[in-house]
DRENPA-133778 format. One record per residue (C-alpha): residue number from 1; residue in three letters; z, y, x. Coordinates in Angstrom, 2 decimals. Example, Ala and Ser with C-alpha at 12.3 -4.5 7.8 and 13.67 -1.06 7.14 Angstrom:
2
ZAMAR   seq   type        pz        py        px
ZAMAR     1    Ala      7.80     -4.50     12.30
ZAMAR     2    Ser      7.14     -1.06     13.67
// end
This chain:
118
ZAMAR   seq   type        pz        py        px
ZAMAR     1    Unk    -20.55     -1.94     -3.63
ZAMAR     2    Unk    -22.55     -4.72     -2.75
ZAMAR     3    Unk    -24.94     -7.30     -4.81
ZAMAR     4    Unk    -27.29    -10.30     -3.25
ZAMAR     5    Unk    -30.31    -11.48     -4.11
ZAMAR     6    Unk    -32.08    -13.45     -1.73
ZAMAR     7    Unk    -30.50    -11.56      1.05
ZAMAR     8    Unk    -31.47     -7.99      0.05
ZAMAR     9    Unk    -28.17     -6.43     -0.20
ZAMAR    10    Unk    -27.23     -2.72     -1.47
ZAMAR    11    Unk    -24.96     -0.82      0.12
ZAMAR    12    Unk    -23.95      2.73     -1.09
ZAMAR    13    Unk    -21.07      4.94      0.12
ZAMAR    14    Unk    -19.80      7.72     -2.47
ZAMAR    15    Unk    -17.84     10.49     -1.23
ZAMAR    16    Unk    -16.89     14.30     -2.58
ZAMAR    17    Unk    -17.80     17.19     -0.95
ZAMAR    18    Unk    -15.91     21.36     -1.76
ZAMAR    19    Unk    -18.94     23.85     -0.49
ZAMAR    20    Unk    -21.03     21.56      1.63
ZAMAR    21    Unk    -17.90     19.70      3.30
ZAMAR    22    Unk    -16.49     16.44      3.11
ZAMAR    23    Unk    -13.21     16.22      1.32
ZAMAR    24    Unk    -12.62     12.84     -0.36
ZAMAR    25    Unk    -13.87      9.03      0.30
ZAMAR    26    Unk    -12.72      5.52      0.28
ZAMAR    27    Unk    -11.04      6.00      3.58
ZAMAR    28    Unk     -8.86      8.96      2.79
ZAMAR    29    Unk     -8.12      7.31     -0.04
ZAMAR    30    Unk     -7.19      4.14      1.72
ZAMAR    31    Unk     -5.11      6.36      3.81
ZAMAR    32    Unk     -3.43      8.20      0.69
ZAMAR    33    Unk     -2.72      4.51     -1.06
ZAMAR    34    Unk     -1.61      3.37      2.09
ZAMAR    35    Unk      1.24      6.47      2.39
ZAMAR    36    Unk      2.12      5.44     -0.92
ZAMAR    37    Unk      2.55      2.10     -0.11
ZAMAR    38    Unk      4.89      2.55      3.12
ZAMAR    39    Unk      6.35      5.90      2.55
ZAMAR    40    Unk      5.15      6.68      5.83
ZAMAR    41    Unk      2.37      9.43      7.42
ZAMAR    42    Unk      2.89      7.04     10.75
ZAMAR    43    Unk      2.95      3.71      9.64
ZAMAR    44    Unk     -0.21      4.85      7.14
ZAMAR    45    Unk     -1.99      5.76     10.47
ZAMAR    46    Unk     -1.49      2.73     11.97
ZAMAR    47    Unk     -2.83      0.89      8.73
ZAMAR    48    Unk     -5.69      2.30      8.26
ZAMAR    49    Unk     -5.99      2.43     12.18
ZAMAR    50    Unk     -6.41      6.05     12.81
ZAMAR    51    Unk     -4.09      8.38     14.44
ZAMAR    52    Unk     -1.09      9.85     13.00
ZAMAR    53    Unk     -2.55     13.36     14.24
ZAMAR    54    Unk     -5.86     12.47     12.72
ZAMAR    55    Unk     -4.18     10.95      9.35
ZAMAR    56    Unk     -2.33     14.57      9.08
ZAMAR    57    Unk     -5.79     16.34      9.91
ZAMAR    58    Unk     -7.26     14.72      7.29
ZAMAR    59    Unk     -4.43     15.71      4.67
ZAMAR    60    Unk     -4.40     19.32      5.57
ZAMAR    61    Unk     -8.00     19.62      5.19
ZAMAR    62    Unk     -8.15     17.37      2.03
ZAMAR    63    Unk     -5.44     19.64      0.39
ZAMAR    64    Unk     -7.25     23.03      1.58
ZAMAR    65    Unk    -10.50     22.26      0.20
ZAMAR    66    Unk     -8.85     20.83     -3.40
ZAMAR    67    Unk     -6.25     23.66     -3.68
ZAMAR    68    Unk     -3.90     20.77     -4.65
ZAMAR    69    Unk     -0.93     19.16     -2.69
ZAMAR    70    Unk     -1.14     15.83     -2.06
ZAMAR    71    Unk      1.39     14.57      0.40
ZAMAR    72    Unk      5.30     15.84      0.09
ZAMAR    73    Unk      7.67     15.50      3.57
ZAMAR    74    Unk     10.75     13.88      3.55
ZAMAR    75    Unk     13.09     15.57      6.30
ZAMAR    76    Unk     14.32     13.05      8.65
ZAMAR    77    Unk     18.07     12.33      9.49
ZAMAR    78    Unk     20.53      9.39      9.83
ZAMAR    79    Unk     18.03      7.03      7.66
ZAMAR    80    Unk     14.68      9.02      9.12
ZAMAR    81    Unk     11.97     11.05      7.48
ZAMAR    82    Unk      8.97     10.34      5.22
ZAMAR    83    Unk      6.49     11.15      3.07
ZAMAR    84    Unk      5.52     11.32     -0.45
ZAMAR    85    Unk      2.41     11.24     -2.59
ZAMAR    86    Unk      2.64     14.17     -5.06
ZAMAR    87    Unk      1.59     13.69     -8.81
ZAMAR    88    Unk     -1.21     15.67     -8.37
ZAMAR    89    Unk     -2.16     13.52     -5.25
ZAMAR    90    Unk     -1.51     10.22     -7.83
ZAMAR    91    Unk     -3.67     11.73    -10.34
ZAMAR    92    Unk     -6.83     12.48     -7.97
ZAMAR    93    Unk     -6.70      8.96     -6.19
ZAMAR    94    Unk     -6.90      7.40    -10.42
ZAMAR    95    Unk    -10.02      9.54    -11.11
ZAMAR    96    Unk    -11.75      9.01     -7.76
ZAMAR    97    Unk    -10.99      5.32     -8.46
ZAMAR    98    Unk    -12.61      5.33    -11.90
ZAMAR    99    Unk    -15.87      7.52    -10.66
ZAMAR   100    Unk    -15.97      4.96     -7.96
ZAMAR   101    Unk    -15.95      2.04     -9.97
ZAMAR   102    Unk    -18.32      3.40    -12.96
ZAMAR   103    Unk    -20.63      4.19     -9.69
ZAMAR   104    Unk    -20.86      0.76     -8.52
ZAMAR   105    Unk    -21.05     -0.65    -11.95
ZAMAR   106    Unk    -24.19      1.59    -12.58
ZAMAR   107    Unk    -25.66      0.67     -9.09
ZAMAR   108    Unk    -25.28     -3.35     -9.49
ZAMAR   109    Unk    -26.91     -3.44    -12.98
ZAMAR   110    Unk    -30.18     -1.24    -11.50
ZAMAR   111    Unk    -30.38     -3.45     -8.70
ZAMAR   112    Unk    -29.96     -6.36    -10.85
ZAMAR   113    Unk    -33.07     -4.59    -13.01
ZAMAR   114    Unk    -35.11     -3.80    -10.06
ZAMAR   115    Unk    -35.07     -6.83     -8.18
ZAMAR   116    Unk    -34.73     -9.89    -10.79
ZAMAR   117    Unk    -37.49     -8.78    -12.67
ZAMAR   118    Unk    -40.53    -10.33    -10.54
// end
């Protein structure tokens, strides 16, 4: 989220956290859209330029720490493997999406307040 005014800029990044760790942010979420999108753990990686060992790191501990799972494998063979975003995984990425964006709503307008008062 971001708003201008006269070059003072706000910045805020939101993320969710199960018993002090990090779980969930905009960049496991980009990563989760971005499996959705290519149908592809790999290819995802490569999008949202992390690792492939990294991108799976960062399911199994998302998936742990919600108790919910979020990416399905596709066994490989003559036309190759994949992977899936589960319901629940769907779900998650709509409400995250909707905090997110109620967040940032809430943060322009005080900024707007705060600093176009004077």
């Amino acid at each position: 989220m971001q708003k201008s005014h006269n070059e003072i800029e706000i910045k805020s990044k939101l993320w969710l956290e199960v018993n002090g760790e990090p779980v969930f942010g905009r960049g496991r979420r980009f990563l989760l859209e971005a499996i959705d999108r290519y149908g592809s753990v790999n290819q995802a990686a490569k999008d949202v330029n992390i690792s492939y060992r990294k991108a799976w790191s960062h399911i199994k501990v998302m998936e742990e720490r919600l108790g919910i799972k979020l990416v399905e494998r596709r066994a490989g063979g003559k036309n190759g493997g994949g992977a899936i975003l589960t319901d629940d995984a769907r779900r998650f990425i709509k409400k995250y999406e909707a905090l997110e964006n109620k967040i940032c709503e809430l943060v322009d307008e005080r900024f707007e307040k705060i600093f176009h008062k004077d």
